[in-house]
Kinemage of the C-alpha trace (Angstrom):
@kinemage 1
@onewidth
@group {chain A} dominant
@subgroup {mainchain}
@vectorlist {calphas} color= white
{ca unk a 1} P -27.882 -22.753 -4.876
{ca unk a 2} L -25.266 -25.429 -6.421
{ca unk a 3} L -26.218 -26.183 -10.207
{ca unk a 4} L -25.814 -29.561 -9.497
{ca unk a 5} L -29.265 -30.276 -8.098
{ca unk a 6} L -30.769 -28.044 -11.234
{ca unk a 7} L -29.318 -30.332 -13.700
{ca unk a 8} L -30.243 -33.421 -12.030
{ca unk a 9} L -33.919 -32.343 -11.526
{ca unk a 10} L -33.923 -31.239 -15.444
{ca unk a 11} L -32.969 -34.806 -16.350
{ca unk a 12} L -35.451 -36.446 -14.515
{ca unk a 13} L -38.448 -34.410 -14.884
{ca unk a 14} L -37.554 -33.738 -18.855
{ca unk a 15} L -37.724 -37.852 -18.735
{ca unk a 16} L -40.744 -38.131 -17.384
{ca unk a 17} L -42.730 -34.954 -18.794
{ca unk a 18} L -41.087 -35.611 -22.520
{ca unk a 19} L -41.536 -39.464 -21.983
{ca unk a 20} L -45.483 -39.037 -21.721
{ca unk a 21} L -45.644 -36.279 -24.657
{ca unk a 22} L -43.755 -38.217 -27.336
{ca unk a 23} L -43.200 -41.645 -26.252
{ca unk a 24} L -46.641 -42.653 -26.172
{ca unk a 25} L -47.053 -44.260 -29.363
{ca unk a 26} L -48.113 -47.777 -27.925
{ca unk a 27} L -50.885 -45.718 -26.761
{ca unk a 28} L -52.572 -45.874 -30.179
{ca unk a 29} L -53.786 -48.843 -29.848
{ca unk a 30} L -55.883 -48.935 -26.382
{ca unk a 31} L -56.678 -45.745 -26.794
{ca unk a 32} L -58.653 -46.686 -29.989
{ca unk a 33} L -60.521 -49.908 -28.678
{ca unk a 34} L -61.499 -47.926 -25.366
{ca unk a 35} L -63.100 -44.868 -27.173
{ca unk a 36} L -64.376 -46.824 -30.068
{ca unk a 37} L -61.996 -44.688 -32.608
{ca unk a 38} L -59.570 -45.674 -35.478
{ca unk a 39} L -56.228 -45.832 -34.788
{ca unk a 40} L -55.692 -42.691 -37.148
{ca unk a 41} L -57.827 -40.305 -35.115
{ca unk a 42} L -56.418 -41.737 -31.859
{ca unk a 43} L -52.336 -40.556 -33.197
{ca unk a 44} L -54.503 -37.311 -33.574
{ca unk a 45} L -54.518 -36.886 -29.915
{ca unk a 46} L -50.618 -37.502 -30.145
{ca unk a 47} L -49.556 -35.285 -32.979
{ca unk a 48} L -51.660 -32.227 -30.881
{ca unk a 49} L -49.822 -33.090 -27.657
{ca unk a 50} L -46.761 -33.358 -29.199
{ca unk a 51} L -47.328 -29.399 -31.000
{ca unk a 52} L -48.666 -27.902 -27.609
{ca unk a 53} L -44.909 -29.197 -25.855
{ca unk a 54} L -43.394 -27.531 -28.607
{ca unk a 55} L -45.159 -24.628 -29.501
{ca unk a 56} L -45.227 -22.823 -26.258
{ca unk a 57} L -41.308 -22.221 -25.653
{ca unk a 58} L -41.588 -19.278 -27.174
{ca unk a 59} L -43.331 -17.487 -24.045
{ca unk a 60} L -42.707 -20.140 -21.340
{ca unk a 61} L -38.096 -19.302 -21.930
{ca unk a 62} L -39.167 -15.810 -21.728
{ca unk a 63} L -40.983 -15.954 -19.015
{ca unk a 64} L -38.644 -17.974 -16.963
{ca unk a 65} L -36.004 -15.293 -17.612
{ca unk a 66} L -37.870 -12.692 -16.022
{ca unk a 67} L -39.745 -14.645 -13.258
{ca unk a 68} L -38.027 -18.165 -12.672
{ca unk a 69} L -38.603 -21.695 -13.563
{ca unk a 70} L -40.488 -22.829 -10.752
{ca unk a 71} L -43.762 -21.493 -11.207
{ca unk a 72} L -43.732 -23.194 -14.566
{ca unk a 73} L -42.641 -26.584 -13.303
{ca unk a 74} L -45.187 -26.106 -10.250
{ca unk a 75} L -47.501 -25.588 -13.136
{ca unk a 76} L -46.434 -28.794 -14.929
{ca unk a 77} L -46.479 -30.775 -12.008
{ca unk a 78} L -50.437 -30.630 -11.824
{ca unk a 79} L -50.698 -30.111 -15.658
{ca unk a 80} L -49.249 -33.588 -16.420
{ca unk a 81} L -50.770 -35.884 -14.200
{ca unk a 82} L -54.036 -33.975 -14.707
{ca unk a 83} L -53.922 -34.480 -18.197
{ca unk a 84} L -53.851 -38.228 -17.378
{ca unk a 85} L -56.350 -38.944 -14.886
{ca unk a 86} L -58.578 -36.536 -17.622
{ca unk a 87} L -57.417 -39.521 -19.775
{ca unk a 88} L -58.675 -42.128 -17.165
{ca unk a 89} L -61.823 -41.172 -16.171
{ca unk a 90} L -63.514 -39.222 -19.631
{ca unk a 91} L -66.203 -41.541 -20.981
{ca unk a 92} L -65.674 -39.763 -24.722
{ca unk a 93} L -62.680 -39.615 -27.055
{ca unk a 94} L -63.236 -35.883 -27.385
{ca unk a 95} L -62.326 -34.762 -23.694
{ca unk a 96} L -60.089 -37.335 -22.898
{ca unk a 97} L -57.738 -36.054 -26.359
{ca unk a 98} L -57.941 -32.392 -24.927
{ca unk a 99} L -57.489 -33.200 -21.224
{ca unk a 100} L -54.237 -35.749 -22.879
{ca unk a 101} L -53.191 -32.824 -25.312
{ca unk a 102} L -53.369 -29.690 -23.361
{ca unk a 103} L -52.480 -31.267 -19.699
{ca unk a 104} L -49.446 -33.733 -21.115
{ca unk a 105} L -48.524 -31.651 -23.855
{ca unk a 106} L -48.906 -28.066 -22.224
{ca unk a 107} L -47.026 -29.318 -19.100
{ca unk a 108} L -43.956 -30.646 -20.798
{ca unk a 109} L -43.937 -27.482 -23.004
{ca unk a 110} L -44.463 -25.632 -19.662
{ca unk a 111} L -41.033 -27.344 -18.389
{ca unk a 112} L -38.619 -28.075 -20.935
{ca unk a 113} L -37.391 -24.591 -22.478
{ca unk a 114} L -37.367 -22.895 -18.927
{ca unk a 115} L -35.433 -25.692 -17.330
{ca unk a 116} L -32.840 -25.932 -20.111
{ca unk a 117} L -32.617 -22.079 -19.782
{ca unk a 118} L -32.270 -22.186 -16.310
{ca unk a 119} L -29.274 -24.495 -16.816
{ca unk a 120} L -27.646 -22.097 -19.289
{ca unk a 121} L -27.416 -19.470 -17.083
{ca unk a 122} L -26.640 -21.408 -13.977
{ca unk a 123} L -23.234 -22.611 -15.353
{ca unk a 124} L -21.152 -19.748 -16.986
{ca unk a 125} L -18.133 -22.741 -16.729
{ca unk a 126} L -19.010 -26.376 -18.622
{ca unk a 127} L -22.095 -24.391 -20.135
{ca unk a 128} L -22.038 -26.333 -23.159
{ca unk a 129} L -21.220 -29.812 -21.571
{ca unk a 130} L -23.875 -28.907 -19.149
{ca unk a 131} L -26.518 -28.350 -21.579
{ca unk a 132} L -26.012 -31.717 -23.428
{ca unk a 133} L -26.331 -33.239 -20.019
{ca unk a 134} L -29.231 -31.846 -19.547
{ca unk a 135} L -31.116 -32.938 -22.673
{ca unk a 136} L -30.424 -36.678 -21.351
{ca unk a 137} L -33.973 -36.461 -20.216
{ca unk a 138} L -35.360 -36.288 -23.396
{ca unk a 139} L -32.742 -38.960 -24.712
{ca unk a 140} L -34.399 -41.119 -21.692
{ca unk a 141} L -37.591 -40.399 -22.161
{ca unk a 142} L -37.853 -42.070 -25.594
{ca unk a 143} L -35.671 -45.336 -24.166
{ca unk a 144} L -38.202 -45.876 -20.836
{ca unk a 145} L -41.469 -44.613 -21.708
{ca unk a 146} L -42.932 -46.672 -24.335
{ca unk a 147} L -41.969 -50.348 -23.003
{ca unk a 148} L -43.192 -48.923 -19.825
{ca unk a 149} L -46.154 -47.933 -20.981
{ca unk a 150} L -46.531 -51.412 -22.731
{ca unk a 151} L -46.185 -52.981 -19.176
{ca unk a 152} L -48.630 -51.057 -17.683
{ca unk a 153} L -51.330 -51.182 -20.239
{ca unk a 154} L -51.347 -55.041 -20.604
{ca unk a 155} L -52.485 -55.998 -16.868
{ca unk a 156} L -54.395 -52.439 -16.132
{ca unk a 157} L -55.645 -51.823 -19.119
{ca unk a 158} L -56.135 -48.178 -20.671
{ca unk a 159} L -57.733 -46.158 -17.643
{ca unk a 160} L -55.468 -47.890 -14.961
{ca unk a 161} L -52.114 -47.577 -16.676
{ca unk a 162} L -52.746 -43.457 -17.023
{ca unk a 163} L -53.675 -43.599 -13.210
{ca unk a 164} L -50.325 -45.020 -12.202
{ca unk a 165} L -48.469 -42.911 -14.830
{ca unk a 166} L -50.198 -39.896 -13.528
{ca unk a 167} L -49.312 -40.843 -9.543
{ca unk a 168} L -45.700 -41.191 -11.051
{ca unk a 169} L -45.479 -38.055 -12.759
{ca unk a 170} L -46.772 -35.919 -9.965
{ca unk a 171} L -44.179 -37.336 -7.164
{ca unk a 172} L -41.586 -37.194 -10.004
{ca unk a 173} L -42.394 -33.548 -11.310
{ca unk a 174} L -43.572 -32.108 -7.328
{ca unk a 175} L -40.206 -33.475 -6.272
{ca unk a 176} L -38.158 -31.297 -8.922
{ca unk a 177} L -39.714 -28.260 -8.182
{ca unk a 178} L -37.552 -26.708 -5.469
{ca unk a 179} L -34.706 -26.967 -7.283
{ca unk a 180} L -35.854 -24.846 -10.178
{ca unk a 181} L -34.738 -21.266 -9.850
{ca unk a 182} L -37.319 -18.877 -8.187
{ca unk a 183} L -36.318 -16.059 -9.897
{ca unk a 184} L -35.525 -14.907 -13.125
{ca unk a 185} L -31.644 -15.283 -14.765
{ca unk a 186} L -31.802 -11.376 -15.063
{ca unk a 187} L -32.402 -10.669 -11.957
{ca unk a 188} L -30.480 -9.026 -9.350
{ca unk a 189} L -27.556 -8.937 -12.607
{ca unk a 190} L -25.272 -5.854 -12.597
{ca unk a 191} L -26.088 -3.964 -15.831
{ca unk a 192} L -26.066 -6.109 -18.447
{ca unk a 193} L -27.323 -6.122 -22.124
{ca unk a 194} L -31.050 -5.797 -22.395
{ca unk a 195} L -33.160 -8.850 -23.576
{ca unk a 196} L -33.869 -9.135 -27.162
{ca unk a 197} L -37.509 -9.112 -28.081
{ca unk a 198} L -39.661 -11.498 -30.196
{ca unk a 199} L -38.537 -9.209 -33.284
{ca unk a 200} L -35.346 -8.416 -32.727
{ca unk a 201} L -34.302 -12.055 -32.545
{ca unk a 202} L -36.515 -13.143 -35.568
{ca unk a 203} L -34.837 -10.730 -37.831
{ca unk a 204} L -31.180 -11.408 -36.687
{ca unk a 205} L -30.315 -13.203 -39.911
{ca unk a 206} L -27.958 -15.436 -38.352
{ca unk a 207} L -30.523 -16.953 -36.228
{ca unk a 208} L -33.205 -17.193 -39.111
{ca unk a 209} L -30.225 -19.223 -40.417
{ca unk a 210} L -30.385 -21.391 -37.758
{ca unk a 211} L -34.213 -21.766 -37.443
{ca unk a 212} L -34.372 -22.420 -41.128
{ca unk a 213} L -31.873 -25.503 -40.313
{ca unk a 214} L -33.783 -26.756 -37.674
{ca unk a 215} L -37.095 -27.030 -39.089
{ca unk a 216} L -35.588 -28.650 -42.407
{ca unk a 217} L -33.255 -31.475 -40.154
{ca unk a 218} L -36.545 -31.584 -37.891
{ca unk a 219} L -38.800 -32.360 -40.590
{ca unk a 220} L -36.149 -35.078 -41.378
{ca unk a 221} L -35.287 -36.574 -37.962
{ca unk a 222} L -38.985 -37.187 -37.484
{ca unk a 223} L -39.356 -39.285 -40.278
{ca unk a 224} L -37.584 -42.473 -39.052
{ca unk a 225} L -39.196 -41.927 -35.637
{ca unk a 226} L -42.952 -42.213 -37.176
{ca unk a 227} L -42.497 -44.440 -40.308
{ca unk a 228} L -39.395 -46.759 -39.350
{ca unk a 229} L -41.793 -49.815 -37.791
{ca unk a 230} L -43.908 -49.553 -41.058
{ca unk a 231} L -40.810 -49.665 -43.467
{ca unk a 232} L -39.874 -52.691 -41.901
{ca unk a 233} L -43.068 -54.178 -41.786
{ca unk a 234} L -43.163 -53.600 -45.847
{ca unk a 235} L -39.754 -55.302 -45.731
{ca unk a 236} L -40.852 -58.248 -43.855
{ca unk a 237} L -39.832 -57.685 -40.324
{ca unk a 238} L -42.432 -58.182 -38.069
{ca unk a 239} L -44.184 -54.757 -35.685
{ca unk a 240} L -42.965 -55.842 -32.763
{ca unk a 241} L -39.210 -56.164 -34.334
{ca unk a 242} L -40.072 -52.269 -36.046
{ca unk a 243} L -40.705 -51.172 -33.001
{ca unk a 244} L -37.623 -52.431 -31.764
{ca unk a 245} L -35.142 -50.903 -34.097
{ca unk a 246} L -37.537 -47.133 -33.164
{ca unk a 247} L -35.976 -47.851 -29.774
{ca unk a 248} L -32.701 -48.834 -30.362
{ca unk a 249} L -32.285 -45.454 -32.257
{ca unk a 250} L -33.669 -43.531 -29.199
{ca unk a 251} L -31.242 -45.576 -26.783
{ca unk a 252} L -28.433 -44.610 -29.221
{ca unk a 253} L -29.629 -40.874 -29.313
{ca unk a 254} L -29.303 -41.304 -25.264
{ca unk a 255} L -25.478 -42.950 -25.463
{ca unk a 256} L -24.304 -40.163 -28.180
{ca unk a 257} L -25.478 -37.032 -25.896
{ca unk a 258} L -23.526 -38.185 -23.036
{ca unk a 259} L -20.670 -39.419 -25.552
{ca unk a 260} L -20.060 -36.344 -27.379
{ca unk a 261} L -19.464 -34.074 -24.142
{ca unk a 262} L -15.652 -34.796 -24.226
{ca unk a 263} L -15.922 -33.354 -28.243
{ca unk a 264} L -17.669 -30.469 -27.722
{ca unk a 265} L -15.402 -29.380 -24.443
{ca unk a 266} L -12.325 -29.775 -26.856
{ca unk a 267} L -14.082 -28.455 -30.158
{ca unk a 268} L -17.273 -26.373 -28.989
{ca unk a 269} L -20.793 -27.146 -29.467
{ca unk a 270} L -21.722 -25.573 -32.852
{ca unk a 271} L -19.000 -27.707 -34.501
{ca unk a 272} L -20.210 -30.503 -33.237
{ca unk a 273} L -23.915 -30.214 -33.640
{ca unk a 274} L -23.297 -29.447 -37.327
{ca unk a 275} L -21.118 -32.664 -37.509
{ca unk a 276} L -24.351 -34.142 -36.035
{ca unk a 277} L -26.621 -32.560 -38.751
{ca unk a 278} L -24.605 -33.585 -41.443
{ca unk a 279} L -24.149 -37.023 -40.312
{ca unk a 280} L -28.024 -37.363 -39.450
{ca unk a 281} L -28.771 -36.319 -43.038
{ca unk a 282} L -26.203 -38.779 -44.937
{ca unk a 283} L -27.368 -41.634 -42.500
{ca unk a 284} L -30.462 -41.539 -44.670
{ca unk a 285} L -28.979 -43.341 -46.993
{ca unk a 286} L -28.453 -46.030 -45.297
{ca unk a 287} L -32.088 -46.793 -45.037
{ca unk a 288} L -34.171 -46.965 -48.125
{ca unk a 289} L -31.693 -49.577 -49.684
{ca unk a 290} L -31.886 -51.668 -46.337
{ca unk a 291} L -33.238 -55.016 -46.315
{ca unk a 292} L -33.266 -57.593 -43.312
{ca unk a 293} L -33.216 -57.034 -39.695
{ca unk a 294} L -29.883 -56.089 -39.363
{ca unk a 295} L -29.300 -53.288 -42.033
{ca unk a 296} L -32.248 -51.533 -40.710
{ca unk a 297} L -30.463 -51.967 -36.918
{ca unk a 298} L -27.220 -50.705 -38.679
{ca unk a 299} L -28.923 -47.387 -39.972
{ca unk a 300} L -30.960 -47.230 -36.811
{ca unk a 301} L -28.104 -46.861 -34.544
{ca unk a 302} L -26.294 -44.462 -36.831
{ca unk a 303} L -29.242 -42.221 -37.448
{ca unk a 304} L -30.020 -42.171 -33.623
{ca unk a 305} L -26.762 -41.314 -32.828
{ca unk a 306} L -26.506 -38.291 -35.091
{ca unk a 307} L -29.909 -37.230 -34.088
{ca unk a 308} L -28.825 -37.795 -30.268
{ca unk a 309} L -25.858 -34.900 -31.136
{ca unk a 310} L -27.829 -32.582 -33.108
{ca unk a 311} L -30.911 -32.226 -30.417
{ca unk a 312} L -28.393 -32.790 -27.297
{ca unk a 313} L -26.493 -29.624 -28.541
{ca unk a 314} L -29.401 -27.425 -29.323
{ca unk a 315} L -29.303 -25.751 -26.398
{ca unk a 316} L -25.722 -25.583 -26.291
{ca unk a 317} L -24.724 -24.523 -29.982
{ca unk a 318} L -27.673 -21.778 -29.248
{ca unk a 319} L -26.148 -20.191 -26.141
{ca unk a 320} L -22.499 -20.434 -27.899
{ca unk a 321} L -23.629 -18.347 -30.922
{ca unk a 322} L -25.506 -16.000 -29.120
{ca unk a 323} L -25.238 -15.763 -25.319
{ca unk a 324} L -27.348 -16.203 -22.793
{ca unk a 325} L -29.561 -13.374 -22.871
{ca unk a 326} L -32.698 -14.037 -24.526
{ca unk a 327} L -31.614 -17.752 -24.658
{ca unk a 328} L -34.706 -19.086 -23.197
{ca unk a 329} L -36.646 -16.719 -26.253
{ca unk a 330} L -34.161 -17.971 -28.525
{ca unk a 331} L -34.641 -21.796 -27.353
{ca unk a 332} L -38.301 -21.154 -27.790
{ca unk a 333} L -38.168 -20.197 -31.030
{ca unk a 334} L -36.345 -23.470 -32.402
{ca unk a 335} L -38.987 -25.703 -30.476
{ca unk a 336} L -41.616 -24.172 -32.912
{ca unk a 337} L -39.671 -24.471 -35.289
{ca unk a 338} L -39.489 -28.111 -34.915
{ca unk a 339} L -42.520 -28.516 -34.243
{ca unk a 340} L -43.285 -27.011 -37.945
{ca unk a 341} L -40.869 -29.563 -39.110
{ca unk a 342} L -42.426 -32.679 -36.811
{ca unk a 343} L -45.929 -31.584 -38.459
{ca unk a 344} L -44.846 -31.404 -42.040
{ca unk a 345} L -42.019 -33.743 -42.475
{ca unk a 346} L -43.616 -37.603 -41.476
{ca unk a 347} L -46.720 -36.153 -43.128
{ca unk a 348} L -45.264 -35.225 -46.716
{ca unk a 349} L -43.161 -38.458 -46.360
{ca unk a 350} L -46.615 -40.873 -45.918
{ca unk a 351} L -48.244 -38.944 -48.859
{ca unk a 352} L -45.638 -39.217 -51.109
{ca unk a 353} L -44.846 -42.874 -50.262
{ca unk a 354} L -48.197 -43.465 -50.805
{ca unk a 355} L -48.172 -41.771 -54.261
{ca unk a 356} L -45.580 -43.161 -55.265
{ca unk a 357} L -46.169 -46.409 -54.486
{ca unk a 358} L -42.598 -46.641 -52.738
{ca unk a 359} L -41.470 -46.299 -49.371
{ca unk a 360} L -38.181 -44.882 -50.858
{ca unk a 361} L -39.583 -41.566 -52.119
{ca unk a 362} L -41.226 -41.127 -48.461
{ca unk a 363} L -37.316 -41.436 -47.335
{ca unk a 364} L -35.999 -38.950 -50.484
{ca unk a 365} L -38.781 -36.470 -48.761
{ca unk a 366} L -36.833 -37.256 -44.951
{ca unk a 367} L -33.290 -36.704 -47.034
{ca unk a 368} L -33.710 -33.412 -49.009
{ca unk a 369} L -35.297 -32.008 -45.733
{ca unk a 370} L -31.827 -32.914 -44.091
{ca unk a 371} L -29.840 -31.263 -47.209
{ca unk a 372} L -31.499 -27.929 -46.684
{ca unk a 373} L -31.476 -28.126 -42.907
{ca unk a 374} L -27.370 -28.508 -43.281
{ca unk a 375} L -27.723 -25.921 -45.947
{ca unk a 376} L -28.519 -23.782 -43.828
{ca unk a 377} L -26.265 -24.618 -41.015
{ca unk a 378} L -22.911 -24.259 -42.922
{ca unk a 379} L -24.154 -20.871 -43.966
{ca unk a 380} L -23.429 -20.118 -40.001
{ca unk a 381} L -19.708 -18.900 -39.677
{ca unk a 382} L -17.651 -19.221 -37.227
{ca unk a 383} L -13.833 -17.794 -36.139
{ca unk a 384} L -13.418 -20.906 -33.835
{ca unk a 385} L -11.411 -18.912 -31.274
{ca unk a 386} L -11.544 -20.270 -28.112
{ca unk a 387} L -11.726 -17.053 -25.936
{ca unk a 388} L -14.894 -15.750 -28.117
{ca unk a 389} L -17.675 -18.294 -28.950
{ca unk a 390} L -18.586 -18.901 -32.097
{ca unk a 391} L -21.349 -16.425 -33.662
{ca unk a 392} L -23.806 -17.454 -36.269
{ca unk a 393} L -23.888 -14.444 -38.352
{ca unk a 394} L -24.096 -13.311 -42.155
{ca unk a 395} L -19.982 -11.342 -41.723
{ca unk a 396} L -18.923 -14.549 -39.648
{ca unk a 397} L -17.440 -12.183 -36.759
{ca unk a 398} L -18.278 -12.325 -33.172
{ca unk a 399} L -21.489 -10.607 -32.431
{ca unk a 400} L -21.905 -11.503 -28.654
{ca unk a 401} L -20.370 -13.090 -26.089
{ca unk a 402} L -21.467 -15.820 -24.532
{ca unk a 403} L -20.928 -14.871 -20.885
């Protein structure tokens, strides 16, 4: 089967599964006046469906390695719009945050490693190009889904709007499923080097390197995401004009995935996704001394185009250090560890702010999260030869190949 069709159907169903698990924010809202709950234990229900997308990489790469990616996106094309019409029709706050949690949330996380797996072994030429491509989804997903959902909600209210999104998301998701791969990336290989297990991949120090990076720069990136509409507000600005400048970052995280695939065919991924890292962190910067409207748009673009690099070339700086095999085990392992960094970076960063009486210190929190993320990074060497990829190891030679 051509890769092309792989690619396209991990775009769109990464934008529509990802969309519904962490671009639901306007959901706060109606989902507190329909259940009769405050709008801090209705983000509850997000902040769990955002951990179960993340957390469950870990066994959903590996087992789309050894049995294909289209069980699990046959799995998350009833999971998601199940955990919707859950959504629609519970009478209680209680079911309707599971049904949300575990059907929106476990059927993105049921998608999203495999398929970007499944990508990395379907191209062996343009891998790392392909891979950044293929996190557009996710780039999309945070441009579309909220002011969609904001259309929806106002004329159907709560319970209609998660019917339509969940009739969406089932044609969407049902439609990508053939062209996932129906059997494992190991499969019917010529002898080839076995899989790494759980262990043997947490105790590679070079990738504890890299895990340690990505839940530091994780804990950072989510900051803005979750507190930039209430900085402004403090400043002035109006919600509606917050929310505004949260989107323009994702719609320049979406423009700087697809830029930066000329850069990383010329330079390699790893060098560009810790050019990414380091820019993320410094655009911090920008933002705690902002006043006005258009400051806060300035650091908004530049911070959402430095995130766009750094998560666009995940997947790619991952299967450049360290091959292919065991990359969906390896992928898994740096979604929970940004989920560890989504849970405990915005969440430090409000208490502190709060303590301190300044929304500055809650951005000092997002920025030395950033400096020890690109610690950690530039501890990753590399002998930037083009015939051998780059290896993220404690010697700085070549450990694996990549194909």
């Amino acid at each position: 089967m051509s890769p092309g069709p792989l690619l396209a159907a991990t775009v769109a169903a990464t934008a529509v599964a990802l969309g519904l698990a962490t671009g639901t924010g306007p959901l706060v809202g109606p989902v507190a006046a329909t259940f009769g709950v405050g709008a801090g234990t209705a983000s509850v229900m997000l902040a769990a469906t955002l951990a179960t997308m993340l957390a469950p990489g870990v066994v959903t790469g590996s087992l789309a390695e050894r049995h294909g990616a289209r069980p699990l996106v046959a799995l998350a094309a009833l999971l998601v719009p199940g955990g919707l019409l859950v959504l629609a029709a519970s009478p209680g706050f209680a079911v309707a945050a599971a049904g949300f949690a575990l059907g929106v949330g476990g059927g993105a996380g049921c998608l999203f490693v495999p398929l970007q797996a499944a990508v990395g072994a379907a191209f062996e030429r343009r891998r790392g190009p392909a891979l950044v491509v293929a996190t557009a989804g996710a780039g999309l997903a945070t441009a579309i889904t909220p002011p969609a959902i904001v259309a929806l909600v106002a004329p159907l209210g709560l319970r209609g709007a998660a019917v339509v999104l969940a009739v969406v998301a089932a044609v969407v998701l049902g439609a990508c499923v053939p062209a996932a791969p129906a059997v494992g990336s190991r499969d019917g290989a010529a002898p080839a080097p076995p899989e790494p297990g759980l262990r043997a991949v947490l105790v590679d120090r070079g990738f504890r390197r890299l895990g340690l990076g990505a839940v530091g720069l994780s804990a950072a990136m989510f900051v803005p995401f979750v507190h930039l509409a209430p900085f402004a507000a403090l400043r002035g600005i109006d919600l509606a004009t917050g929310a505004a400048l949260v989107a323009a970052a994702g719609a320049a995280s979406l423009v700087a995935r697809l830029a930066v695939v000329p850069a990383v065919a010329r330079r390699g991924a790893f060098a560009v996704f810790r050019a990414g890292a380091l820019v993320m962190t410094l655009s911090l910067g920008l933002w705690a001394p902002a006043h006005g409207v258009a400051a806060l748009a300035g650091f908004a673009l530049v911070f959402g185009a430095a995130h766009g690099t750094f998560v666009g070339l995940t997947g790619a700086a991952t299967a450049e250090l360290f091959g292919v095999v065991g990359f969906g085990r390896r992928l898994g392992v740096l979604h929970l560890a940004a989920a560890v960094g989504g849970l405990v970076g915005p969440g430090t960063a409000g208490l502190v702010a709060e303590a301190a009486a300044s929304p500055a210190a809650g951005v000092a929190v997002a920025a030395v999260s950033g400096v020890g993320g690109s610690a950690a990074l530039w501890g990753c060497r590399t002998t930037q030869r083009r015939s051998v990829p780059a290896t993220c190891s404690s010697t700085g030679r070549n450990t694996q190949p990549a194909r």
